[in-house]
N, C-alpha and C positions, 0 to 999 in steps of 0.2 A: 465334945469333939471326938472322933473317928479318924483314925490314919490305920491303912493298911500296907503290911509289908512283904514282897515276894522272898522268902528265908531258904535260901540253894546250902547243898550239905549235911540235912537232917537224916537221918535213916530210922535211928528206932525214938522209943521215949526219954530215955536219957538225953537224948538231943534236943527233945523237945523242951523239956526241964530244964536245961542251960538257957536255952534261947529264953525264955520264960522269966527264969530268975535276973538276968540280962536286963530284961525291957520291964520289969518290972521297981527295978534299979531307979530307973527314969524321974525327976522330979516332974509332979504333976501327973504320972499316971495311976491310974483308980484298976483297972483291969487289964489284964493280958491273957488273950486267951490265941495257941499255939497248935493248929493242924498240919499233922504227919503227911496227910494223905495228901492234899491240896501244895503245902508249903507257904501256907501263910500265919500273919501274925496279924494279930485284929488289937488297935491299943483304944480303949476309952477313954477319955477325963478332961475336968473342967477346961485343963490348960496342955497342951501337948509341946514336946521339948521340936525343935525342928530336924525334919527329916533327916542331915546330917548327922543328930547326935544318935536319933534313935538308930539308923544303921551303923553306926561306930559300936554303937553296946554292940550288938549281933556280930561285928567283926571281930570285934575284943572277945567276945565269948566262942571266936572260933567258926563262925559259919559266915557267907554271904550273904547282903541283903540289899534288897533296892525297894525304893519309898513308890507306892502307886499314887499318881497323881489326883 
């Protein structure tokens, strides 16, 4: 499974690193890979947590995010 998330509040790397470590958190995710440029967050894995929880990490950790459908 694939869910992608629109991530508002990123500036540099360190920010990206938070969001990362964040969604990485997540049970059932396999990979997180986190663009500065874009503002997105690309999650993999067998099982994905629902869109609520993974934007809850990314608030918890401080930034905005909203689930693309």
């Amino acid at each position: 499974m694939k869910a992608v998330l629109d991530v508002q509040g990123m500036t540099c790397q360190n920010c990206v690193r938070h969001v990362q470590k964040a969604l990485e958190k997540l049970p059932g995710v396999q990979t997180v890979v986190v663009d500065l440029a874009s503002g997105q967050a690309t999650l993999e894995g067998a099982t994905l947590p629902a869109a609520p929880a993974m934007t809850q990490a990314v608030v918890d950790a401080g930034y905005q995010a909203t689930a693309r459908p």
